[in-house]
N, C-alpha and C positions, 0 to 999 in steps of 0.2 A: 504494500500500500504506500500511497506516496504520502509524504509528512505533510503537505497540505491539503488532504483529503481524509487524514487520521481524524477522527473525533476525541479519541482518548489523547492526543498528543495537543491536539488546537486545546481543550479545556483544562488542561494541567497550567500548574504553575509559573514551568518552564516556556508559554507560550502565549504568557500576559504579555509580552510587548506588542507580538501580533495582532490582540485583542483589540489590543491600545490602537495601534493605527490601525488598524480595521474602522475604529470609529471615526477617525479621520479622515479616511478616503473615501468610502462608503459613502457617506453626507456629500462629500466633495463632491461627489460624483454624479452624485442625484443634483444638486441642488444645479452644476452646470447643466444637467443634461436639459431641466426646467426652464432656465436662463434667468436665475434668481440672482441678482444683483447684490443687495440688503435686503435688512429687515427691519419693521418698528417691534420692538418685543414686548410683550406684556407680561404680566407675570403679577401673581397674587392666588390669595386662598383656593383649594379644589373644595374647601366645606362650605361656600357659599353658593347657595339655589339663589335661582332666579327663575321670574315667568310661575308655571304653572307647578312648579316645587317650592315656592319657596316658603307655602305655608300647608301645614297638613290637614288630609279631607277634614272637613266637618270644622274648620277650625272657624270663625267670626273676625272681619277683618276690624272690627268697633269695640270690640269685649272688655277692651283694657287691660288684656294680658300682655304683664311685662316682656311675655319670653313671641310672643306673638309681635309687640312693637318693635323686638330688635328683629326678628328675623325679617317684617317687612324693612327696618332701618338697609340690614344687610342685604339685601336683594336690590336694593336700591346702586348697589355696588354692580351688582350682574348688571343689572341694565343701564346702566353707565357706562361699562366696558364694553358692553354689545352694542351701545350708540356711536361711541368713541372709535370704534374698529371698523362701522359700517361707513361710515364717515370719513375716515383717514384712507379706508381702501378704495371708494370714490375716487377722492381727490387721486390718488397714487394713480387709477386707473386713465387720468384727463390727462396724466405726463406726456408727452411729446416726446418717448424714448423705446426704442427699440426691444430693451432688456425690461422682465418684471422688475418695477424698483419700486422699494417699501413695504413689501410682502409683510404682513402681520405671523407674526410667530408667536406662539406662546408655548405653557412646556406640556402640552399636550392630555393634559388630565381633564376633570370636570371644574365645577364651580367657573373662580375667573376665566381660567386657561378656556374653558368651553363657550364661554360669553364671545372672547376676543374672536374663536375661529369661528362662533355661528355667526359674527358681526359682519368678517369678513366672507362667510359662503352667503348672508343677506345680501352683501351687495357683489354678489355672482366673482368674486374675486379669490387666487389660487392662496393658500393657506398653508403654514405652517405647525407642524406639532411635534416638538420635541420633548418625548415622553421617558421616562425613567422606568426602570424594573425594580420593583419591591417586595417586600413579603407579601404586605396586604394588597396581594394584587389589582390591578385597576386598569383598565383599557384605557388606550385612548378615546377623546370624543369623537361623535360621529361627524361632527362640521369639518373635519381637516380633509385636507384633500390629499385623497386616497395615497397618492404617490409622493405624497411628503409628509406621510403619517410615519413619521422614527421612531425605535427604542432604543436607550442607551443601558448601558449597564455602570460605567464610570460614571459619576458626577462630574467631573472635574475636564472630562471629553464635552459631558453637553453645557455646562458651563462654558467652553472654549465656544462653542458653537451659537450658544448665545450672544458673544460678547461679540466673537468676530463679525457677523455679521450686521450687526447692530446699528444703526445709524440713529435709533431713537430711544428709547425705553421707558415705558409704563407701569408705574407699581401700584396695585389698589391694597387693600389690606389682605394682609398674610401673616403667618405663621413661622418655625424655624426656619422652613425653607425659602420662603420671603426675603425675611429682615436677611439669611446669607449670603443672599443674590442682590439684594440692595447694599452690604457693604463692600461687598466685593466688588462692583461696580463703581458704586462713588469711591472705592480708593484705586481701582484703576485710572481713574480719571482727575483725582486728586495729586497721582503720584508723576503724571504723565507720560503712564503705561501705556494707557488711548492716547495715542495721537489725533484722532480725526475729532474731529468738535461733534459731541454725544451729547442732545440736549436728554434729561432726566426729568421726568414727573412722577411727583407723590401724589397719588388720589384718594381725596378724604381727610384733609387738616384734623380734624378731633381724634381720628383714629392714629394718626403720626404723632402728632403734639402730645398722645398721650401714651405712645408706647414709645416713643423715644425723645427724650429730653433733650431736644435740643442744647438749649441756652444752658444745662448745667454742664454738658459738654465745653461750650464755650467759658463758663466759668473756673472749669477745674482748668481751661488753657490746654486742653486734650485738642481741641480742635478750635479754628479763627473763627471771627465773623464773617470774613469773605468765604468761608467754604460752604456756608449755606447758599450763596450762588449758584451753587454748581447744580441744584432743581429746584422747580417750581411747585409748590405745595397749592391744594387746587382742590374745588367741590365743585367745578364748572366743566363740565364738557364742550361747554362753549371755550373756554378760557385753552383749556389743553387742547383744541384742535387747533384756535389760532396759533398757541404759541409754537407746539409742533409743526404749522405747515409754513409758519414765516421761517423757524429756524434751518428746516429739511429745504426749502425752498434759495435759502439764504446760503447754505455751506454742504447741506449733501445734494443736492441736485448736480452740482459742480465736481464732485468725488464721486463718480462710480465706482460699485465694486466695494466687496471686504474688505477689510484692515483694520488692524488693530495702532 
């Protein structure tokens, strides 16, 4: 048998580098054969419903239950990210360019990730889904388009995949998996790891302001005042499609193409 056709040899230990670039090339290869240029990424909770989950049968939308006003508060998130996406993929669609540019990505799960790809299959536009493997296993959604529905197994490959292609990125509220992917991005960008000019939006000010301290960051002197520049904190859908399509219009229209 030949060693790349072995299955006991590809899944051993000795044969994680293979794996490794396997995720690399793979992607690469797909994403040329599509003519996926960038992407805007989104990224936030899989435990938030929206639309017709986001409250259970028989539940009263008036009852005055606490746990019933947060979950419409939080659904309120889905359809934000499903406006935002249907909206931004629009716009991406009127470009003037040959190559898909600003393809919506997200990391391929439900809740947020599933708002951003039904946003963009609402407005008939090709979709990305870059999904993880877990214990608790979990499919991708059914919005992403078929032929750019990924699985990774590294974090750290679809992380790469994230960032590289990236020209915009959207965060709504999330979880560990969130707040890791929002720091690891604002300090690629902080550090001037991202070259290319990455605008960043946080969506939902009360949900940010209050899981992460800004100003006592800046007080312990852990981080400046100018580094809050680096995104815009936002409960506007209106606010985040201007500022994302003057920014995308302003500095990546002019960059085609990946890079970090």
């Amino acid at each position: 048998m030949k060693a790349y056709k072995n299955p006991d040899f590809l899944d051993s230990p000795d044969a994680r580098l293979l794996r490794i670039v396997s995720e690399y090339v793979e992607p690469a290869s797909r994403f040329a054969h599509h003519d996926i240029e960038d992407t805007i990424v989104f990224m936030g909770s899989a435990r938030i419903a929206g639309g017709e989950g986001a409250l259970d049968t028989g539940q009263s939308l008036d009852n005055g239950d606490p746990e019933v006003t947060h979950q419409r508060k939080m659904a309120a998130y889905y359809d934000a990210c499903r406006d935002l996406a249907f909206r931004l993929t629009q716009w991406s669609k009127d470009l003037p360019q040959d190559h898909r540019r600003f393809v919506i990505c997200s990391g391929g799960g439900p809740g947020i990730m599933e708002a951003a790809n039904r946003g963009a299959s609402d407005a008939a536009g090709i979709n990305v889904g870059l999904g993880i493997s877990l214990p608790n296993e979990q499919e991708n959604n059914p919005y992403i388009t078929r032929e750019l529905s990924l699985e990774f197994h590294y974090f750290f490959m679809r992380k790469f995949w994230f960032a590289y292609l990236a020209k915009a990125v959207i965060l709504f509220p999330g979880g560990f998996g969130t707040l890791d992917e929002l720091f690891e991005i604002l300090t690629l960008v902080q550090t001037g790891k991202v070259r290319k000019h990455l605008p960043l939006v946080l969506f939902g000010s009360d949900y940010w302001n209050r899981v992460i301290n800004f100003e006592a960051l800046i007080d312990y002197g852990t981080i400046s005042r100018k580094d809050l520049d680096l995104f815009l904190l936002t409960d506007s859908v209106d606010e985040a499609f201007t500022y994302l399509t003057v920014q995308l219009s302003r500095y990546g229209v002019k960059e085609p193409g990946a890079t970090l």
